[in-house]
N, C-alpha and C positions, 0 to 999 in steps of 0.2 A: 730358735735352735739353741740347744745348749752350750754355753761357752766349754772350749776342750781345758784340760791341764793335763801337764807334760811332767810326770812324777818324776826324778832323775835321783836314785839310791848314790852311795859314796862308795866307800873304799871296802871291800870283804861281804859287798853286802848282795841284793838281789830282790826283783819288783817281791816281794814279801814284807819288805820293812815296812813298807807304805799302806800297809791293811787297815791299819787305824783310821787313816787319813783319806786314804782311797773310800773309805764307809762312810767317811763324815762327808767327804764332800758329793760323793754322788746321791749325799739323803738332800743337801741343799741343792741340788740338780745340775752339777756340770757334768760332761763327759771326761774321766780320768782314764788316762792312759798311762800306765808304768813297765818303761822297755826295761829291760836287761842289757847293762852295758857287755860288750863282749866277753867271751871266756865267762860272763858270770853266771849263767844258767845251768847250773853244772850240781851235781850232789857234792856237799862239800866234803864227806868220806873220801873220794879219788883223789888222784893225786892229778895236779892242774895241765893244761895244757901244756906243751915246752914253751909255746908260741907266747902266752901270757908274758911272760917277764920281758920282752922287747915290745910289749905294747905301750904304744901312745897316748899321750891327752888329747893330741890330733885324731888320731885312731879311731876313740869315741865319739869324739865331735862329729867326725865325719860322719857315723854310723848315727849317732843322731840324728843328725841335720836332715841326711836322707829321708827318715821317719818323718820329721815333723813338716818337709816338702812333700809330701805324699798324702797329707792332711788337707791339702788346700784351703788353708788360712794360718795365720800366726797364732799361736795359745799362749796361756798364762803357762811359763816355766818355774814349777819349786823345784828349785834343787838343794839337797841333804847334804855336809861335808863335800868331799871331791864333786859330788854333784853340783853344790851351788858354783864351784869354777867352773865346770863344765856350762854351766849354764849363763855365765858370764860372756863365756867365749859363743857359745849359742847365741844371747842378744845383741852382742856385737855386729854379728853379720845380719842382723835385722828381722831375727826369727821367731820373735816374744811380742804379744800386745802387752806384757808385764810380766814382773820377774820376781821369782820367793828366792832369799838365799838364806838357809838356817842353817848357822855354824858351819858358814859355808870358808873350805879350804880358799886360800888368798891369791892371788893373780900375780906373774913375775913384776920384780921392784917393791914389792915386800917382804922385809926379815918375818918369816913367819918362825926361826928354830929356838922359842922360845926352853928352859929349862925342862919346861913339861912335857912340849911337846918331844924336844932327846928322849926324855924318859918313856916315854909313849912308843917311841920305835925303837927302843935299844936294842931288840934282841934284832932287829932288820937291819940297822944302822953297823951294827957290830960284825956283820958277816959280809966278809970279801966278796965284790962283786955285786951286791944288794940291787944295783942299779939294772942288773939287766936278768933278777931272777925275779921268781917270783917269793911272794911271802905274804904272812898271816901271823897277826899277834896272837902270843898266850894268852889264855883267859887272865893271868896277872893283872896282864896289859892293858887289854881290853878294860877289865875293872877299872882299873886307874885311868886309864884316859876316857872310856867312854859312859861306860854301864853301871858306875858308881851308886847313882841314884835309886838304881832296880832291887828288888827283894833276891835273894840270892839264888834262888830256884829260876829268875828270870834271868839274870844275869847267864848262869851255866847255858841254858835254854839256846840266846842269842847267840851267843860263843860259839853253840855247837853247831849255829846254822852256817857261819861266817865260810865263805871260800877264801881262797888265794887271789892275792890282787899283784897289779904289776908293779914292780922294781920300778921299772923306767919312768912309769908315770909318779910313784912317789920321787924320786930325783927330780923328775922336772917341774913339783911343785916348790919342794924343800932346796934343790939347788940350781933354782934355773939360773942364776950366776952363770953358770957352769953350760945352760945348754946351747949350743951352737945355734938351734931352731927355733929358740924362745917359747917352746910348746904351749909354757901356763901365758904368755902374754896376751890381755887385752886393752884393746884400745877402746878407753873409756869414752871419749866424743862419737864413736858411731851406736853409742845405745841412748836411746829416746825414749823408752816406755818409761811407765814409774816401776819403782825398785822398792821392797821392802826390803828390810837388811834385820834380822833377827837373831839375836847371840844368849846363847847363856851363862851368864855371870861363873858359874862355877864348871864351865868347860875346861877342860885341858887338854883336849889333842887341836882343837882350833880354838884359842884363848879369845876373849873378849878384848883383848887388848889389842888383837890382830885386828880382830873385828872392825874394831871402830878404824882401824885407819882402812879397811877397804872402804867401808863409807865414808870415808872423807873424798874417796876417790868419784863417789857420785853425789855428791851434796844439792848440785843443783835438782837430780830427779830422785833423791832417795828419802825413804823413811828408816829411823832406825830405831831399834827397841831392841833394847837390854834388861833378860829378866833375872831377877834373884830367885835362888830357887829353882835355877834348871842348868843342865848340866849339856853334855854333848845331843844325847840321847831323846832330843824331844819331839820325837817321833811315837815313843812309848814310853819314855820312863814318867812317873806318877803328875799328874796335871799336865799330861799333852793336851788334853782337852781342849784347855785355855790358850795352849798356844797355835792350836788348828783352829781354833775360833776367832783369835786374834785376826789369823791370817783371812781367815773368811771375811769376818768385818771390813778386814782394809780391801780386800778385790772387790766386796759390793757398794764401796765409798765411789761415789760419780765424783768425787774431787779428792786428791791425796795430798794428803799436807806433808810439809819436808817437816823434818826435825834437823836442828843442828848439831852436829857432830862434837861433843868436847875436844 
């Protein structure tokens, strides 16, 4: 039987992003599944749910979790940006045989509001109330924090597929100080599977320097790899190849070696 994977998209995005990846891995023969987190199946023309911007990191989880109990077995989880938390918090409660997290957003108890990333959400950061609306970066924005690396025709392309994501779940990644419920929190001793941890050296909306201290948080079960040469975006921008390949190589390893974290 073919092993499942649980594709899990980020923040504005939608199971699309994952076309690349979804191809490569069902030519190596898994079953790929890519849900749509809530509110995001939507044409990104309209104007978004009201509901969206009081949505949760809880919210999704739940909504996942239900999905991948409904599978009857635990799958390999890649998760993208907001995805790879999402998916942290997914292995947490024991739902992964193993765990992809690329330029994955950070779990509460890390300063993830580095210079770049302010920059990355300014125009969302900057509007009263942000926390419980919804929102969507400019293409500026977008360039600069995520699509830098794409030819400019791709760049506009991705932009213009992007929907509306929630307020509240951007607060409770960037200020879970602040949330009463601790939304983005996981607790790192109840995940057991092996973890790859993969960041791109020239990201700025989840910086590599984030990066490594979530891996530090799994040292005993994780692998990490830091590439030069890739950016937010390596799902699609130029030599994703290599880095869906990477990831293939490590799930077909019958042994995962740790790397240690600087």
């Amino acid at each position: 039987m073919a092993q499942t994977i649980v594709m899990i998209h980020g923040m504005w995005c939608g199971p699309w992003c994952w076309g690349n990846y979804k191809e490569l891995f069902e030519r190596r023969g898994y079953r790929c599944i890519t849900p749509a987190l809530r509110f995001h199946d939507v044409d990104p023309v309209r104007q978004p749910d009201p509901a969206l911007g009081a949505t949760s990191l809880l919210d999704y989880a739940a909504d996942l979790e239900d999905q991948i109990r409904r599978l009857g077995e635990a799958p390999i989880i890649v998760g993208h940006s907001m995805g790879g938390l999402l998916a942290q918090i997914l292995g947490s409660r024991g739902l992964a045989r193993a765990l992809v997290l690329l330029n994955s957003a950070s779990p509460a108890g890390i300063n993830a509001l580095t210079p770049s990333v302010i920059r990355s959400f300014w125009s969302t950061l900057t509007r009263w109330g942000f926390w419980r609306r919804p929102h969507r970066p400019t293409l500026a924005e977008a360039t600069y924090s995520m699509l830098h690396l794409l030819p400019e025709d791709e760049r506009r392309a991705t932009h213009a597929r992007f929907v509306f994501e929630s307020g509240r779940a951007a607060a409770e990644i960037g200020f879970w100080l602040f949330d009463r419920r601790r939304a983005a929190s996981v607790d790192a001793t109840r995940i057991a599977c092996p973890m790859l941890i993969v960041a791109g050296r020239e990201d700025r909306i989840t910086p590599a320097s984030v990066a490594r201290k979530v891996a530090r948080r799994y040292v005993p079960i994780a692998t990490y790899r830091e590439l030069p040469g890739h950016a937010h975006w390596v799902i699609a921008e130029p030599g994703w190849e290599d880095v869906a390949g990477l990831v293939a190589d490590w799930l077909e390893e019958s042994s995962h070696s740790k790397t240690e974290v600087d």
